[in-house]
PDB file of N, CA, C and O in Angstrom:
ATOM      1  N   UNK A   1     -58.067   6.221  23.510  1.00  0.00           N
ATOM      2  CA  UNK A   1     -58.795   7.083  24.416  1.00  0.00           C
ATOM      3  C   UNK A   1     -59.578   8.078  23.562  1.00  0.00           C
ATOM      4  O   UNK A   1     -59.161   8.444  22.463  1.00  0.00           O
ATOM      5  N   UNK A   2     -60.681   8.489  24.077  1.00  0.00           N
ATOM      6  CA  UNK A   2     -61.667   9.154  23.249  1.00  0.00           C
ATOM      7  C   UNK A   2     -61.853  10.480  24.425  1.00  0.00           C
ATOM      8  O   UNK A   2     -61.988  10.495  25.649  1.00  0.00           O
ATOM      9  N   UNK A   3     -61.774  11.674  23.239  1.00  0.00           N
ATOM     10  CA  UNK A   3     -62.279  13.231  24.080  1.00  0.00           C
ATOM     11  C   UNK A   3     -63.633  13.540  23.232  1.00  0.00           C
ATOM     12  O   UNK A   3     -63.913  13.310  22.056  1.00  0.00           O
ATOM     13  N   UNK A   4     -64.430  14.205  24.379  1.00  0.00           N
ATOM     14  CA  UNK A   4     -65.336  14.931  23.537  1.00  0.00           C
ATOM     15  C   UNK A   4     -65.336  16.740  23.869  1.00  0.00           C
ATOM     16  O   UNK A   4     -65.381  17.509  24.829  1.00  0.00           O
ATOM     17  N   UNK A   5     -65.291  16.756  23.069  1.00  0.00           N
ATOM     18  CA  UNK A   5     -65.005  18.887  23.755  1.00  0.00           C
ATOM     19  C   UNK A   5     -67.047  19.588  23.315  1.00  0.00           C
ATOM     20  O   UNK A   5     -67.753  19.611  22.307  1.00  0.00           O
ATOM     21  N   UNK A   6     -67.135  19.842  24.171  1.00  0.00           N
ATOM     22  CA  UNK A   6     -68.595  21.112  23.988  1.00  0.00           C
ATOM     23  C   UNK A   6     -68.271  22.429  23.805  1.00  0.00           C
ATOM     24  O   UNK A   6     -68.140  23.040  24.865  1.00  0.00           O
ATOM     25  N   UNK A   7     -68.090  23.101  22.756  1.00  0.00           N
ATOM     26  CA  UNK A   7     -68.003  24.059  22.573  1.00  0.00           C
ATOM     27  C   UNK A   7     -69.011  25.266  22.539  1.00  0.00           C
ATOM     28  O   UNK A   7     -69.323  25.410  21.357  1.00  0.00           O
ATOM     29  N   UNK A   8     -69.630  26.157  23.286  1.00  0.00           N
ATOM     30  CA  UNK A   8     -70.478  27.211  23.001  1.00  0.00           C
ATOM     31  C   UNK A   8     -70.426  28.397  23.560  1.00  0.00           C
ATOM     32  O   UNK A   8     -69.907  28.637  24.650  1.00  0.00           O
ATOM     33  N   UNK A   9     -71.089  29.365  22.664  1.00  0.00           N
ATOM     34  CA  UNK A   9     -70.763  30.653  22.759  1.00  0.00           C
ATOM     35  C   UNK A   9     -70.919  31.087  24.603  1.00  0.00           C
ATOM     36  O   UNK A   9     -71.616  30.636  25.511  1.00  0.00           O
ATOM     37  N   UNK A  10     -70.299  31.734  24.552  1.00  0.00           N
ATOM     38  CA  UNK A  10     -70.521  32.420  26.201  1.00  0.00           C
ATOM     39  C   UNK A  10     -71.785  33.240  26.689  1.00  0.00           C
ATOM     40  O   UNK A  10     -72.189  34.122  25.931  1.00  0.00           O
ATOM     41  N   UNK A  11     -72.448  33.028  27.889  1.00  0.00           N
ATOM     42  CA  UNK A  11     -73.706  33.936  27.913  1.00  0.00           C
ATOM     43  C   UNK A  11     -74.256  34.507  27.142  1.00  0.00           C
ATOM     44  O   UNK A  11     -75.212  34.245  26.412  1.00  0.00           O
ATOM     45  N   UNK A  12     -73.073  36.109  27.422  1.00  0.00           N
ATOM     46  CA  UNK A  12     -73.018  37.402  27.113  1.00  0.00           C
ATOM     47  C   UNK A  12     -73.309  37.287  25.606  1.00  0.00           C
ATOM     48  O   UNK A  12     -74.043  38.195  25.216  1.00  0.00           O
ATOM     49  N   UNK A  13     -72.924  36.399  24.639  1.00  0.00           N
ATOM     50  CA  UNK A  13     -72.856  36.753  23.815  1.00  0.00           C
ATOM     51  C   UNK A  13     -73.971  36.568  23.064  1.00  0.00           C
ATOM     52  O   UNK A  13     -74.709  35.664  23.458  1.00  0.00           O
ATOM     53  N   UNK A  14     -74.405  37.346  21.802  1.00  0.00           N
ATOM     54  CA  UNK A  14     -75.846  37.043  20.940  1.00  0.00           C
ATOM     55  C   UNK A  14     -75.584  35.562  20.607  1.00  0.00           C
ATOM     56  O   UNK A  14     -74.521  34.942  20.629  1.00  0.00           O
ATOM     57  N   UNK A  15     -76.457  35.276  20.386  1.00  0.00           N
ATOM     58  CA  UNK A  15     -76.490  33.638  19.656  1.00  0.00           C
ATOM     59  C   UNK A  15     -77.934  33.767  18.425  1.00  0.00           C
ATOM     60  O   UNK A  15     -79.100  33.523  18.735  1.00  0.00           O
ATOM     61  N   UNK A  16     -77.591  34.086  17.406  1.00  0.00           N
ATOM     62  CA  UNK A  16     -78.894  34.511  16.437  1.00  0.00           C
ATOM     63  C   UNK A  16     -78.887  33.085  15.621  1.00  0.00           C
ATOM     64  O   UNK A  16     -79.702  32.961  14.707  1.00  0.00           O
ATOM     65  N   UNK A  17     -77.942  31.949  15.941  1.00  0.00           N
ATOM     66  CA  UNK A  17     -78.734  31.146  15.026  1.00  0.00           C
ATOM     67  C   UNK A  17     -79.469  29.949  16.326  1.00  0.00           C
ATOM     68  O   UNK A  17     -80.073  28.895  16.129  1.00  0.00           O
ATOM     69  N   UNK A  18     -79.095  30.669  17.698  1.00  0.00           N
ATOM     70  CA  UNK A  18     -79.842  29.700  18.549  1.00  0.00           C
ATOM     71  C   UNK A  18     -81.116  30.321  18.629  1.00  0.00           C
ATOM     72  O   UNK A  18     -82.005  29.592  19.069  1.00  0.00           O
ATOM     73  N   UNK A  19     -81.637  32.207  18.122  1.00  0.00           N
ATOM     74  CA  UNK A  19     -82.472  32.482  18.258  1.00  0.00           C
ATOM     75  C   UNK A  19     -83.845  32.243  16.913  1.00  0.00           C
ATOM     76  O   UNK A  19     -85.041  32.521  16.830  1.00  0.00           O
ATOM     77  N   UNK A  20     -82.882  31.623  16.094  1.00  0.00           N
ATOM     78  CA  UNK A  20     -83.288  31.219  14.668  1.00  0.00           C
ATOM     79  C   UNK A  20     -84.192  30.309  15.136  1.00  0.00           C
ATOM     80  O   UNK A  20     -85.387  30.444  14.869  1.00  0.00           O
ATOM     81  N   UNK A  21     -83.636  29.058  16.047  1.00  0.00           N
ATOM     82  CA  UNK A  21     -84.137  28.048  16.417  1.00  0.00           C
ATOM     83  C   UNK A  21     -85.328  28.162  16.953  1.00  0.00           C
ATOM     84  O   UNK A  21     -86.259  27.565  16.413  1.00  0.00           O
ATOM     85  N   UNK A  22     -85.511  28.787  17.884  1.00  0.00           N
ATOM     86  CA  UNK A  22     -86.270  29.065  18.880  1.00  0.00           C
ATOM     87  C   UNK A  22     -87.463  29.767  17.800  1.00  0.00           C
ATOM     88  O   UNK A  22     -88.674  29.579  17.684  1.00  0.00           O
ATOM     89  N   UNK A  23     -86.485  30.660  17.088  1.00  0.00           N
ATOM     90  CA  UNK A  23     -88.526  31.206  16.399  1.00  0.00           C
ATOM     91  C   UNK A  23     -89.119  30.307  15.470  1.00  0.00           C
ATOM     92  O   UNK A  23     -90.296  30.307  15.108  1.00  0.00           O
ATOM     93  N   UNK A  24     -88.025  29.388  15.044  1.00  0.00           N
ATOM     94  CA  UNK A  24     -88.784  28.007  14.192  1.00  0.00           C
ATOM     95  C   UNK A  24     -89.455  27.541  14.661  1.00  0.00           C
ATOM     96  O   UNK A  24     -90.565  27.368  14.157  1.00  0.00           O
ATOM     97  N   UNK A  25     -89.041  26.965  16.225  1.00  0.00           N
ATOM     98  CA  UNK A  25     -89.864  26.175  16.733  1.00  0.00           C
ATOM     99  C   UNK A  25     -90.578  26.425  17.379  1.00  0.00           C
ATOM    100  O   UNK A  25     -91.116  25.493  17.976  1.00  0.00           O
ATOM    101  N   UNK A  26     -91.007  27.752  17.652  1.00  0.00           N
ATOM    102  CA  UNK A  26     -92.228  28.820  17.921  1.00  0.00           C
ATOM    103  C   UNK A  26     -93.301  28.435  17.044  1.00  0.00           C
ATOM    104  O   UNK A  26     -94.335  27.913  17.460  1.00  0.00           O
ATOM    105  N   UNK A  27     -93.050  28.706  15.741  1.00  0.00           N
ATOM    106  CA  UNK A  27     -93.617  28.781  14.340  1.00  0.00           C
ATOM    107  C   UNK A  27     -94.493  27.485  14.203  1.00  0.00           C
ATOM    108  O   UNK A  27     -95.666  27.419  13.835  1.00  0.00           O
ATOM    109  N   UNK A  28     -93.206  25.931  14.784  1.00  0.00           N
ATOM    110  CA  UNK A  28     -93.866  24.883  14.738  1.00  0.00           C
ATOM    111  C   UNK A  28     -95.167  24.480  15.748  1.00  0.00           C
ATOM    112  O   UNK A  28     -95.784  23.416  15.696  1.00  0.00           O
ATOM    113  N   UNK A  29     -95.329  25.179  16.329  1.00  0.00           N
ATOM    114  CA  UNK A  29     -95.974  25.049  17.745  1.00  0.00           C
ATOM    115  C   UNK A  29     -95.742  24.952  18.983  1.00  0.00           C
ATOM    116  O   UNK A  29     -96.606  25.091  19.849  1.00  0.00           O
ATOM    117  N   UNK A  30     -94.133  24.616  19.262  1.00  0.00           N
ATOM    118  CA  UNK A  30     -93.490  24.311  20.338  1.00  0.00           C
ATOM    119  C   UNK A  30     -93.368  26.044  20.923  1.00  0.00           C
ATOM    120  O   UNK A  30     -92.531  26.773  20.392  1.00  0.00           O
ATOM    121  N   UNK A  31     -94.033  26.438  21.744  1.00  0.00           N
ATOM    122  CA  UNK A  31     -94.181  27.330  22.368  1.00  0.00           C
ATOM    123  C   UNK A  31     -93.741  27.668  23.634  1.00  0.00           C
ATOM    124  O   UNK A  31     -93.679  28.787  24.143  1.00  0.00           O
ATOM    125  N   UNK A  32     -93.309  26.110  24.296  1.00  0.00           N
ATOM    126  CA  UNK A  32     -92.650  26.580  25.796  1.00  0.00           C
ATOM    127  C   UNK A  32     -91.289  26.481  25.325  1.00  0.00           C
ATOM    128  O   UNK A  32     -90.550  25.984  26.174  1.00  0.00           O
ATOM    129  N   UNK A  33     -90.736  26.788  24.266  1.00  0.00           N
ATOM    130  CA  UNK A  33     -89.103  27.285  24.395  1.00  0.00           C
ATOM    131  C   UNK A  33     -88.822  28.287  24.880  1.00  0.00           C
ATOM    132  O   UNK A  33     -90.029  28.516  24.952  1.00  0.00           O
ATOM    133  N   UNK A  34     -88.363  29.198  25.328  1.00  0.00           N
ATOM    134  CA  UNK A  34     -87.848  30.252  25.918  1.00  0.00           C
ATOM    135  C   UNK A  34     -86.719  30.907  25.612  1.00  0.00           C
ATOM    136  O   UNK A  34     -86.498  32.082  25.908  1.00  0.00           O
ATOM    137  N   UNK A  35     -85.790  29.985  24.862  1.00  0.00           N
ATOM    138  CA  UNK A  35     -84.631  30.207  24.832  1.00  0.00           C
ATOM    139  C   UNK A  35     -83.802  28.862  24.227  1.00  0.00           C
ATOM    140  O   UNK A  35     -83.944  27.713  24.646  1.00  0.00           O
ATOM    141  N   UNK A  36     -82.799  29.342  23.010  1.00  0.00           N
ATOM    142  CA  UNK A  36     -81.959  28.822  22.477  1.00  0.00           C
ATOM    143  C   UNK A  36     -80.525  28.915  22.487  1.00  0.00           C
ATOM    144  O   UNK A  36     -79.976  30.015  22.438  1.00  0.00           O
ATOM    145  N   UNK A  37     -79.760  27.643  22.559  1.00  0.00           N
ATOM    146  CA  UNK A  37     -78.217  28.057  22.716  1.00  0.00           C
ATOM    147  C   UNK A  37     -77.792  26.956  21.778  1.00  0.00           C
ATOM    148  O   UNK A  37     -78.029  25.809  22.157  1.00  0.00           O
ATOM    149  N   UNK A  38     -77.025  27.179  20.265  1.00  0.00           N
ATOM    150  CA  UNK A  38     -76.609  26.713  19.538  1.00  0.00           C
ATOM    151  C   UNK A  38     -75.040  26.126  19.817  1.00  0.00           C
ATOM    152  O   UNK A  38     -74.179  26.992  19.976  1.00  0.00           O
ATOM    153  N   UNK A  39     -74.748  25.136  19.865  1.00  0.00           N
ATOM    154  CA  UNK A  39     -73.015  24.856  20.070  1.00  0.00           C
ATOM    155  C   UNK A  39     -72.416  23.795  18.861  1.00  0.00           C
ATOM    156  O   UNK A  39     -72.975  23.464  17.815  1.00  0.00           O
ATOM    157  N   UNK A  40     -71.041  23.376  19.401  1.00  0.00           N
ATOM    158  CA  UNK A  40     -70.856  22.055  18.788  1.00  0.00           C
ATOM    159  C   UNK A  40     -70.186  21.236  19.526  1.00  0.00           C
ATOM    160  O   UNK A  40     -69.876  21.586  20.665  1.00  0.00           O
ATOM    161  N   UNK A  41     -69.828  19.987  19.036  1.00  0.00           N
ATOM    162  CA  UNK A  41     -69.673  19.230  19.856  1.00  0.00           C
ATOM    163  C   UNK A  41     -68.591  18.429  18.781  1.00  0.00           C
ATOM    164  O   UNK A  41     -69.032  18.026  17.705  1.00  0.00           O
ATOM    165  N   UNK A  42     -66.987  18.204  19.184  1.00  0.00           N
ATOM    166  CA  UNK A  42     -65.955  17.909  18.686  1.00  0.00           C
ATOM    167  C   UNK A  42     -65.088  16.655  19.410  1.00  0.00           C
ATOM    168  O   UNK A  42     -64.394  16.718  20.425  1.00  0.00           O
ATOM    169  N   UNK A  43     -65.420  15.266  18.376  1.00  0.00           N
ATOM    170  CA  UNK A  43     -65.037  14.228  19.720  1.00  0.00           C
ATOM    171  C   UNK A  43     -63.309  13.834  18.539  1.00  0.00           C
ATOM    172  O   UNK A  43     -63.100  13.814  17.326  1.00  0.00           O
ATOM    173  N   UNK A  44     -62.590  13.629  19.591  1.00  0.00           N
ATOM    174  CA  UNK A  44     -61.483  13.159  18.968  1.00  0.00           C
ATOM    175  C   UNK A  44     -61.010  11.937  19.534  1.00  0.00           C
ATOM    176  O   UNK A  44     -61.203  11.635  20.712  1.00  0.00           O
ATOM    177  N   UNK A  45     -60.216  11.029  18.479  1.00  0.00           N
ATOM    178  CA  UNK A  45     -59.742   9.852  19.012  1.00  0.00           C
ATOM    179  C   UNK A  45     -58.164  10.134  18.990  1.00  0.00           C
ATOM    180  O   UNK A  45     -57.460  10.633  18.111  1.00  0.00           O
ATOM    181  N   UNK A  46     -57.837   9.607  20.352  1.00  0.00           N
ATOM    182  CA  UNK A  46     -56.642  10.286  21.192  1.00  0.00           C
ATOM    183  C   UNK A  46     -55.719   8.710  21.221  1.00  0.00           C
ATOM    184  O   UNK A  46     -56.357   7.689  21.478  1.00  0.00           O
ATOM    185  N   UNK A  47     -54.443   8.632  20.986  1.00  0.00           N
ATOM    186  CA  UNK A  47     -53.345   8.189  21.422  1.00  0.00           C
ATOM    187  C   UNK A  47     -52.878   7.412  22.423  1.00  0.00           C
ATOM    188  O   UNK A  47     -52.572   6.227  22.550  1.00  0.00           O
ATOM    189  N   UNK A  48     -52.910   8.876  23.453  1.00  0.00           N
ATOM    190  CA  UNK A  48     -52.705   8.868  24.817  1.00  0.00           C
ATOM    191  C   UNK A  48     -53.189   7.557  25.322  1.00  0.00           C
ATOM    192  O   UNK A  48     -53.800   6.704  24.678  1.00  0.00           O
ATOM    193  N   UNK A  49     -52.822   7.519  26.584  1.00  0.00           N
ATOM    194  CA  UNK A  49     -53.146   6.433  27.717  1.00  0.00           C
ATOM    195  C   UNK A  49     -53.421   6.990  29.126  1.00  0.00           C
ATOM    196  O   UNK A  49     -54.080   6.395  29.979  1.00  0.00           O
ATOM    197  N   UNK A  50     -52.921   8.035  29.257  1.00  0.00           N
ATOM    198  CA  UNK A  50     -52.991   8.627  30.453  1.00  0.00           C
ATOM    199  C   UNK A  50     -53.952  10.010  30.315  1.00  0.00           C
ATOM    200  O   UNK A  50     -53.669  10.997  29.635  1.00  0.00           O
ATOM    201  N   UNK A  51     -55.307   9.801  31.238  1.00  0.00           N
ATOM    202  CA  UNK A  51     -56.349  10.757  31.198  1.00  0.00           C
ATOM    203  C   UNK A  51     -55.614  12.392  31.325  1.00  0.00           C
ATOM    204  O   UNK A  51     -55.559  13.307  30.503  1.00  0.00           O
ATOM    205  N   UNK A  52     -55.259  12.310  32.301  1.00  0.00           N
ATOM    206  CA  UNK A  52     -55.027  13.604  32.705  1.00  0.00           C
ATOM    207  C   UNK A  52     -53.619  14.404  31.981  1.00  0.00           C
ATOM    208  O   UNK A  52     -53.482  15.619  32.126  1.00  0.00           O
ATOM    209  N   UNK A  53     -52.722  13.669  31.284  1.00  0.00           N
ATOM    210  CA  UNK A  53     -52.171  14.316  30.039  1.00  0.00           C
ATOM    211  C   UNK A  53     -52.889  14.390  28.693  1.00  0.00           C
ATOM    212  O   UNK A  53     -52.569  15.253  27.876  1.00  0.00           O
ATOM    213  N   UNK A  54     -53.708  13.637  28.486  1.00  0.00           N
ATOM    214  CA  UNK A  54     -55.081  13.592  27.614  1.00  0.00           C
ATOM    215  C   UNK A  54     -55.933  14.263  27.512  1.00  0.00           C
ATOM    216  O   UNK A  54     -56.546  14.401  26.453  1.00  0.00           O
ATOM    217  N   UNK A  55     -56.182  14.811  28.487  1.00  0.00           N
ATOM    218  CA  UNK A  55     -56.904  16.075  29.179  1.00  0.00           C
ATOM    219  C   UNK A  55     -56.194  17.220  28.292  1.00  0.00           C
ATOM    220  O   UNK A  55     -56.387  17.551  27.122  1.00  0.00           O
ATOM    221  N   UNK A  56     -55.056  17.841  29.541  1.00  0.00           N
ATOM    222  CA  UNK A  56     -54.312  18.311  28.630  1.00  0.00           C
ATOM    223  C   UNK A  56     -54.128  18.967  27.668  1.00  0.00           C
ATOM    224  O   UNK A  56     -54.171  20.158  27.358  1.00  0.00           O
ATOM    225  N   UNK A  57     -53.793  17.509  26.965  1.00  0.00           N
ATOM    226  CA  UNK A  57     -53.726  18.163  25.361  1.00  0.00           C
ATOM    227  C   UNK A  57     -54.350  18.862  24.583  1.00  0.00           C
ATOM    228  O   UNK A  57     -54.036  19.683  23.721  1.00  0.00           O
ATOM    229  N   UNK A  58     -55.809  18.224  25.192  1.00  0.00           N
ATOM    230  CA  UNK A  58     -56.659  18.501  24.303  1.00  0.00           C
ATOM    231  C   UNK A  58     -57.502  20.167  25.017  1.00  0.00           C
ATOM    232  O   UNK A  58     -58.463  20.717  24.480  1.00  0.00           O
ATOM    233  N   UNK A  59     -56.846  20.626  26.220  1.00  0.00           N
ATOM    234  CA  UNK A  59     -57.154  21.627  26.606  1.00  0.00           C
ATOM    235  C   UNK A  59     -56.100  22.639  25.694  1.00  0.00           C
ATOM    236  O   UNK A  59     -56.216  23.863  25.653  1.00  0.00           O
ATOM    237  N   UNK A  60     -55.513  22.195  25.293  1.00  0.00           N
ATOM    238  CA  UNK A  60     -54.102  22.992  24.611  1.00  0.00           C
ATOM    239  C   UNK A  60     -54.831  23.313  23.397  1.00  0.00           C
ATOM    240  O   UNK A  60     -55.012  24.518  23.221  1.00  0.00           O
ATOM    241  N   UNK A  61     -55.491  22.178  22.134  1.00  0.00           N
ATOM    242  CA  UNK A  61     -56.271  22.057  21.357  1.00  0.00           C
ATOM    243  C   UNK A  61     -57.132  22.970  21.005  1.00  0.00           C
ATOM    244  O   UNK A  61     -57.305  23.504  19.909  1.00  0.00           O
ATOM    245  N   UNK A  62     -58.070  23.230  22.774  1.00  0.00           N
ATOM    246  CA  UNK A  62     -59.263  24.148  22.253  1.00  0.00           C
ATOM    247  C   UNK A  62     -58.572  25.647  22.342  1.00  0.00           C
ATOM    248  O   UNK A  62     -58.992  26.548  21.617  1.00  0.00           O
ATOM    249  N   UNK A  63     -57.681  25.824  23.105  1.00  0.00           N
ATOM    250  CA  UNK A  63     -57.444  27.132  23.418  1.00  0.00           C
ATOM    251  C   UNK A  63     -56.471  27.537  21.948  1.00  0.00           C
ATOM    252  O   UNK A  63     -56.680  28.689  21.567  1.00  0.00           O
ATOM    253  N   UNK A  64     -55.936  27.119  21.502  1.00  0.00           N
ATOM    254  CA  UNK A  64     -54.807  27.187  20.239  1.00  0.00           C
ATOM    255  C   UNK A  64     -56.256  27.294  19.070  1.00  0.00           C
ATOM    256  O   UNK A  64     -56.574  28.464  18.856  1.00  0.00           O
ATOM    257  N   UNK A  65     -56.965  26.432  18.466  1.00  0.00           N
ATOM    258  CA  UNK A  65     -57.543  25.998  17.493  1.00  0.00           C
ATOM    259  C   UNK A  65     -59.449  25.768  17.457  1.00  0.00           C
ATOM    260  O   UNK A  65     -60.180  26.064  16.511  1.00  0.00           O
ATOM    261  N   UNK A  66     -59.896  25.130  18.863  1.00  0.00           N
ATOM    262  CA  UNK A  66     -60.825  24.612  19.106  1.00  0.00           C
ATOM    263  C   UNK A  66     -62.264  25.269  18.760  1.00  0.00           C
ATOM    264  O   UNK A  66     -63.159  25.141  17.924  1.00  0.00           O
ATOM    265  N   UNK A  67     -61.869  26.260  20.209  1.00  0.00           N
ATOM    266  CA  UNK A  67     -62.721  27.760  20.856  1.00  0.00           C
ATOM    267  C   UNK A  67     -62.093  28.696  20.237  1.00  0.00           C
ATOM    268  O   UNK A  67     -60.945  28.724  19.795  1.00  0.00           O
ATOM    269  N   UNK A  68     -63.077  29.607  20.232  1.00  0.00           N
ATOM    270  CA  UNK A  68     -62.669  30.915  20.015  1.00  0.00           C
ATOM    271  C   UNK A  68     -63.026  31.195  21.780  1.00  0.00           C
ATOM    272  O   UNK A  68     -64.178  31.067  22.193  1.00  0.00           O
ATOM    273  N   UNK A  69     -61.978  31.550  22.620  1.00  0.00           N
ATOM    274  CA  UNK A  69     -61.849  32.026  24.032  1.00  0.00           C
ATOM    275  C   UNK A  69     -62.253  33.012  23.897  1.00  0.00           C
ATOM    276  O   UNK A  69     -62.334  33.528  25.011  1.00  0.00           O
ATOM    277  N   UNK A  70     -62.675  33.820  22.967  1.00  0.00           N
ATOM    278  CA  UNK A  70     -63.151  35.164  23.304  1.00  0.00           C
ATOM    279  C   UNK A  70     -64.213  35.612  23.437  1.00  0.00           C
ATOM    280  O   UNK A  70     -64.523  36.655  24.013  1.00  0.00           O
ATOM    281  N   UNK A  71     -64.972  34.739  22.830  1.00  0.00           N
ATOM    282  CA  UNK A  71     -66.354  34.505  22.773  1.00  0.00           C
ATOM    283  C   UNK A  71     -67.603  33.260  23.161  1.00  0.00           C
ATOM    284  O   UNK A  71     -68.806  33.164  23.405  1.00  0.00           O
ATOM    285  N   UNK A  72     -65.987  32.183  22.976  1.00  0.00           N
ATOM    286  CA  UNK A  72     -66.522  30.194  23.181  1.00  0.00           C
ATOM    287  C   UNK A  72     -66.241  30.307  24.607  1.00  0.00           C
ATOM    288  O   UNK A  72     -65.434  31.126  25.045  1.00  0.00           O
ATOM    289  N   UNK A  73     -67.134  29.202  25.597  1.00  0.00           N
ATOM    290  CA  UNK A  73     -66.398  28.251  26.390  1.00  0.00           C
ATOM    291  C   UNK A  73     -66.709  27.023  25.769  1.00  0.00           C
ATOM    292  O   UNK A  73     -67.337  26.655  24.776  1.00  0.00           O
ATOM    293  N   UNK A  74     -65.754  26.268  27.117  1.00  0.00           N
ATOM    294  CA  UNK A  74     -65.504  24.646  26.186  1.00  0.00           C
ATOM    295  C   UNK A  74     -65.432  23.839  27.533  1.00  0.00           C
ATOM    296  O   UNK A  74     -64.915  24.048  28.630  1.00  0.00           O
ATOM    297  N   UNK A  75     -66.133  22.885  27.009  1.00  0.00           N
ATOM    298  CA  UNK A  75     -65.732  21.207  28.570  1.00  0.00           C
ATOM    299  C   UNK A  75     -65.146  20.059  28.121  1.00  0.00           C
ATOM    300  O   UNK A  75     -65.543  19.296  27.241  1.00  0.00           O
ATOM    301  N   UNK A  76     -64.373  20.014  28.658  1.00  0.00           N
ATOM    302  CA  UNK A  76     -63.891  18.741  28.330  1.00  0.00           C
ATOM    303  C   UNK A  76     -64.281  17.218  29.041  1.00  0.00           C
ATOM    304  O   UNK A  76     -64.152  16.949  30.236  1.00  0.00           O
ATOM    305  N   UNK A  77     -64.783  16.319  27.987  1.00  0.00           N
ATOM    306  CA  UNK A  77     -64.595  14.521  28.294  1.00  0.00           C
ATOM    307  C   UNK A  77     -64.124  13.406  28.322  1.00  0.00           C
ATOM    308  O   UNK A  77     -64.823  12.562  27.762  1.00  0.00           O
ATOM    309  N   UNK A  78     -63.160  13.042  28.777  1.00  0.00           N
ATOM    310  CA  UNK A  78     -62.405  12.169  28.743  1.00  0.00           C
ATOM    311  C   UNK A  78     -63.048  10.865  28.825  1.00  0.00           C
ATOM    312  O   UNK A  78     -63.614  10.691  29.904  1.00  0.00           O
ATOM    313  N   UNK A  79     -63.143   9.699  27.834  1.00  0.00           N
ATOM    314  CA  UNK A  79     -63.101   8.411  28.554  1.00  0.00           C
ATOM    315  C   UNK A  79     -62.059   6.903  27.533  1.00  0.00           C
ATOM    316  O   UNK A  79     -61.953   5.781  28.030  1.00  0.00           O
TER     317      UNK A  79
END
């Protein structure tokens, strides 16, 4: 079974290397950006057999190790 977790900063919070982005690609010509949001994206290969303890775990994962909850949210994908 395969997870994929999305990890990114929350609203509220600055994001200066998503605003990095955005003035690059200002710079390049791409001018209708408006706005940048930098994340990552963390796929793991899982064990499990059963989605929703799979789930789970890997909700255990981000909150212990994953995310920083204080600042991250996170989604989880199961398939």
């Amino acid at each position: 079974m395969k997870a994929r977790v999305h990890v990114m900063l929350k609203d509220r919070v600055l994001d200066p290397q998503g605003e990095a982005v955005r003035h690059a690609l200002g710079h390049m010509g791409f001018d209708g950006v408006a706005g940048v949001r930098q994340g990552k994206v963390i796929e793991l290969d899982l064990t499990a057999t059963d989605a929703a303890s799979a789930e789970a775990e890997v909700k255990e994962m981000c909150e212990k190790l994953l995310a920083n909850t204080v600042i991250e949210k996170y989604t989880i994908e199961i398939a």
